[in-house]
N, C-alpha and C positions, 0 to 999 in steps of 0.2 A: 637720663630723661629721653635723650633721644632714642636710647636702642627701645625704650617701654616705649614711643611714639611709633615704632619700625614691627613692633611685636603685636601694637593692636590694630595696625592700619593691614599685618598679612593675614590676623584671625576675621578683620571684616571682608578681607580680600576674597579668604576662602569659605567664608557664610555665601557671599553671592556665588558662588562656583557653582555649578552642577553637582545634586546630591546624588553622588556613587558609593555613599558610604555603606549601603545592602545590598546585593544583589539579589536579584530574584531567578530562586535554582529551576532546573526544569529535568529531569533525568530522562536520558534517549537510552531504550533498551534497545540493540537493533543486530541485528546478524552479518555481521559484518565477515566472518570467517564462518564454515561448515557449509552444510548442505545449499542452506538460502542465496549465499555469496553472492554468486552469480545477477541474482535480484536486487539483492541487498545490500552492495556495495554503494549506491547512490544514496541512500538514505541519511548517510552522517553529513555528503557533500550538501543536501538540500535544507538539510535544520541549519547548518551555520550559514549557507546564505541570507536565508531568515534574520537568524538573528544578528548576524552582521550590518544586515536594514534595518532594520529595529533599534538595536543601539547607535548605528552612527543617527538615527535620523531624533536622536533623543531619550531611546528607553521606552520604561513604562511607568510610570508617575516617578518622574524623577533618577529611578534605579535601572542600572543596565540586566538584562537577562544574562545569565551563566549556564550553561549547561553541562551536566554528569553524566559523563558517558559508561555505558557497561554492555559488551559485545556476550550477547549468550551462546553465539556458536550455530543459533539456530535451535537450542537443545529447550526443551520444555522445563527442566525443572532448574535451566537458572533462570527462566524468565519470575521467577519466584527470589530467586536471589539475589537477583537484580532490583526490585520496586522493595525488598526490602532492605537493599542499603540506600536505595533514596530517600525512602521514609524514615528512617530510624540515624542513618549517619550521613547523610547531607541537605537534611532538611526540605528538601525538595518539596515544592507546590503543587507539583504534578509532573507526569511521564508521558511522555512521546514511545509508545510502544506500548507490549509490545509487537515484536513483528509477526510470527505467522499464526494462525486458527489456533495451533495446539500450543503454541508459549501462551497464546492469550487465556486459553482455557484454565491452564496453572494462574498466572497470574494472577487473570482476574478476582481469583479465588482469593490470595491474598490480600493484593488489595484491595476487597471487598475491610477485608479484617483491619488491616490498616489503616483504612478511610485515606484513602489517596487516589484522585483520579488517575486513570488511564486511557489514551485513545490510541490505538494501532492503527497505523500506513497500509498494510499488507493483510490483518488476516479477513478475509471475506466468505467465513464458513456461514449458512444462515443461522438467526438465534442466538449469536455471542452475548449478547448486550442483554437481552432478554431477561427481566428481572434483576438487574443488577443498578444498584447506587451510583457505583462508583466510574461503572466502566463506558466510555461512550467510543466511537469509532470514524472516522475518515474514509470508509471505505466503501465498494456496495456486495451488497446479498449475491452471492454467486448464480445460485439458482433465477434469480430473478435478471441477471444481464444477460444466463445462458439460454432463458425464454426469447428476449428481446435479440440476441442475435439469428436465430431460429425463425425470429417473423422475418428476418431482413432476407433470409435465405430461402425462403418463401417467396417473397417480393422481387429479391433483388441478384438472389444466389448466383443463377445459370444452371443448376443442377437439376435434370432431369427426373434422374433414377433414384428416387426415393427409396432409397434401402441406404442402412449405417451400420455401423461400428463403434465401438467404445474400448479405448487401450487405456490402461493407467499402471503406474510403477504403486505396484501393490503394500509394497513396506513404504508407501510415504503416504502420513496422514490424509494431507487434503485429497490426493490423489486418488485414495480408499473413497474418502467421503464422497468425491462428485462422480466416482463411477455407482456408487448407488442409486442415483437419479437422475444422469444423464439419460440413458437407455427410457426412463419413464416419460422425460420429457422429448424426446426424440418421436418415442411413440404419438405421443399426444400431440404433437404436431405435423402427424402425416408420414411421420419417417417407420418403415420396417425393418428391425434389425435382424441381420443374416447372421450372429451367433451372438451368444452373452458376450458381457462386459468379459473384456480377458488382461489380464493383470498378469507382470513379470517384474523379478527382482531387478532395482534400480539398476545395481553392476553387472546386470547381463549380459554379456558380450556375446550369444546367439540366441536370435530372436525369429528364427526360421522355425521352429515347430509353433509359437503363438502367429505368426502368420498364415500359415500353413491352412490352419483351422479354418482361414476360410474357403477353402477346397476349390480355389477357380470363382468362386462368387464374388464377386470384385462390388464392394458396397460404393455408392454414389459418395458417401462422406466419410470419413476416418474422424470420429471425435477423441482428440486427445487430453486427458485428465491429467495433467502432470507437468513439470517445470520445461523450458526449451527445451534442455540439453538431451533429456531421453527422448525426447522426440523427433531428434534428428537420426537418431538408431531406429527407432520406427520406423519411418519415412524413408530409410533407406535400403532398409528388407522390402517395403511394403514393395517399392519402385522394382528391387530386385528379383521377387516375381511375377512382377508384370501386372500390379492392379495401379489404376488410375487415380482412386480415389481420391476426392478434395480433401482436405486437412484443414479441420473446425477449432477451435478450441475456448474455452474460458477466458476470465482475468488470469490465474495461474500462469496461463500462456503467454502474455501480453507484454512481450519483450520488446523493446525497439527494435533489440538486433535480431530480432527471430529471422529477417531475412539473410543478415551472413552466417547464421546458425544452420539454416537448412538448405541456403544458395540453393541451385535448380529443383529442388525436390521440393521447395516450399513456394512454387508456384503457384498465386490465385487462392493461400492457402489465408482462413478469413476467422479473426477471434474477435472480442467485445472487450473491452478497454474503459474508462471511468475518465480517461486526461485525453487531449489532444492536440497537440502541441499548438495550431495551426487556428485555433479557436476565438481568440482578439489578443489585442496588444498584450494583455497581461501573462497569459499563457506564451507568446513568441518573447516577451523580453525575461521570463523564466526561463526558460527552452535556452536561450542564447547564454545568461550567466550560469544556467548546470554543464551548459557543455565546455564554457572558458576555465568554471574550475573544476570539474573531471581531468580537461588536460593539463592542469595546475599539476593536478595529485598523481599523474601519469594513470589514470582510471581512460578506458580506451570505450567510450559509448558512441552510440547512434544517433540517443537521443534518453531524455527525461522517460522512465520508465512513469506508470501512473502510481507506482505507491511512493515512487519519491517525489512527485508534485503533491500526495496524500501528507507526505510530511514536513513538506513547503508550510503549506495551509494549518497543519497541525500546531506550530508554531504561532501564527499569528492567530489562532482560535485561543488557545492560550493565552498569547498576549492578551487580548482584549477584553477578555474574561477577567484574568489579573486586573488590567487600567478600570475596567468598570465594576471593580469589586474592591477594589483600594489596597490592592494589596501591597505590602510593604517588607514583606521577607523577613519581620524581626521572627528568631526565633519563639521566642517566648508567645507568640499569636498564631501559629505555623498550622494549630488546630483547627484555628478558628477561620482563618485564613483560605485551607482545604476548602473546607465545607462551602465559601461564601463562592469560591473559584466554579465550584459543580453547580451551585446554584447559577454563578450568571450562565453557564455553559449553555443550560437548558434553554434559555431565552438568546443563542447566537443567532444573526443574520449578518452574514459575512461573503461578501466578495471574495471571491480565492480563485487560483486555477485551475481547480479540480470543478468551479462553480461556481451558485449559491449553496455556501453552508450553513445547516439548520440540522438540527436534532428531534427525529420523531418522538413520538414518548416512549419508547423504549432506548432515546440515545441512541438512535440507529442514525446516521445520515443519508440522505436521500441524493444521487449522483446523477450522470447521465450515463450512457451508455452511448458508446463510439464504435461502429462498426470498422473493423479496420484490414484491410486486404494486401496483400503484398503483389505489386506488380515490378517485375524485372529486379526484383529484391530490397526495392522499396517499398515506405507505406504508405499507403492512399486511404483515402476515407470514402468509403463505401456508403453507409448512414448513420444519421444520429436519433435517439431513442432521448428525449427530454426527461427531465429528472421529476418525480414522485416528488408532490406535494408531501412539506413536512405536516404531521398529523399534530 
């Protein structure tokens, strides 16, 4: 009698307990190794802070968040390989990724088919989202931050000599993509450019004939289309035959460390960025636990890159999507589940530190735009561009 007294008082014991008896999956595609690396190393460090807040501070009705990880390398056709073992063998409610323009391109194709959402940290091609169900994004429209940095350099530049340049590493997607329209937007805002857009293979180790080309004509700006690291080879031809030129660039660019990347050469040199770390409380006490556990993982940063604050927030959009959609992780509703998740997505207003997050009706979100300038190889904020009304 006593042990059946001992046996019902621990089954009510563990009725009141905290129900962790499902978790609710979340699959992170994210580039942790290959080309991205470099960018994309902080992105697995900022979903588990996330959801390290989230479950100590309670879960989401009840159930703690889990997350499935799958590194594509960077490569576009596993970002397909990846949303389809979240959807098919971990049941997953939806996906953090994935990372750049061209994985999101595959992807999103799938999980269009698979009815699983998706929102990428990183890719910021225009049009991603664009007639699509399933796919929504954390990030902003390229073309449209590298307008808004272009008025700031207007306003706020220093630069004279309106004449540019446009470099980009020609075998790298996005790189291809925004030298097609940089030059246009350059134009349209006053700038003349002193030779076309001119593109070199990412491993090139000399870069003195695409310099070269510009014959002595020393453009007021050097716009670079392409991740730091080529750009620090840029920049270091450019210097070596003697042109001055400022050094512009996109979110693509938007490294914390771009100033120990290009130390003296990336003096005064000024990109547009989406996060800033310096913004209110909530951005500075993000900022401070990405860099405690960066140095946790022995990951050596500067600072909170903005697609790893992208995927800060991507988490807790999620989240609340889930809490206000009831979601419960049983398999056997996982269908039904999806579906309710994309719906509440549509309707977020969410506080983050990328922002106010909101979804235009193409699932686009709407950001700000950080003008951000490197002085003595720090970064300074030059201006801020308010974020686009969600439509």
């Amino acid at each position: 009698m006593k042990k059946r007294l001992l046996l019902i008082a621990g089954l009510a014991a563990s009725m009141l307990a905290p129900a962790w008896s499902q978790d609710l999956v979340l699959g992170l595609s994210h580039a942790k190794t290959g080309r991205y690396a470099g960018v994309g190393v902080g992105t697995e460090i900022a979903v588990d802070i996330a959801v390290a807040e989230i479950n100590a501070a309670g879960g989401i009705n009840g159930r703690k968040i889990r997350i499935e990880k799958f590194d594509t390398g960077g490569e576009a056709k596993n970002a397909q390989v990846a949303v389809q073992k979240f959807a098919e063998d971990a049941k997953a409610l939806g996906v953090i990724g994935p990372f750049s323009s061209q994985e999101a391109q595959v992807g999103f194709a799938a999980g269009e088919r698979l009815e699983i959402v998706q929102i990428p940290n990183a890719a910021s091609a225009p049009g991603l989202t664009k007639d699509r169900k399933w796919a929504f994004r954390i990030t902003e429209d390229e073309g449209k931050q590298f307008a808004r940095l272009l008025r700031t350099m207007a306003a706020k530049g220093g630069v004279t000599n309106k004449t540019a340049a446009v470099m980009y590493p020609s075998d790298e997607f996005v790189g291809k993509a925004l030298s097609a329209w940089m030059p246009n937007l350059l134009e349209a805002n006053g700038w003349k450019m002193v030779i076309p857009a001119e593109g070199f293979p990412t491993n090139a180790t000399d870069l003195s004939p695409h310099i070269t080309k510009l014959k002595g004509n020393t453009p007021g700006v050097l716009a670079f289309a392409g991740l730091p690291d080529g750009t620090a080879k840029v920049m270091k031809e450019l210097r070596r035959q003697g042109h001055n030129s400022l050094l512009i660039g996109g979110q693509i660019f938007a490294d914390p460390d771009i100033g120990k990347i290009l130390g003296a050469d990336g003096e005064n040199a000024t990109y547009v960025a989406w996060y800033w770390w310096d913004t209110n409380d909530r951005t500075r006490q993000f900022e401070r636990k990405f860099l405690e556990e960066a140095k946790k993982r022995g990951v050596n940063k500067s600072g909170a890159h903005h697609v790893d604050a992208s995927a800060y927030d991507i988490v807790y959009v999620l989240a609340d999507a889930m809490r206000r959609s009831g979601a419960t992780g049983d398999a056997a509703k996982v269908k039904a589940e999806r579906t309710a998740i994309r719906d509440a997505l549509r309707t977020t207003n969410l506080a983050g530190v990328t922002g106010n997050v909101c979804f235009s009706k193409d699932n686009d979100s709407e950001l700000p735009g950080y003008i951000i300038r490197i002085k003595g190889g720090q970064r300074t904020l030059l201006d801020v561009h308010p974020a686009d009304k969600c439509n």
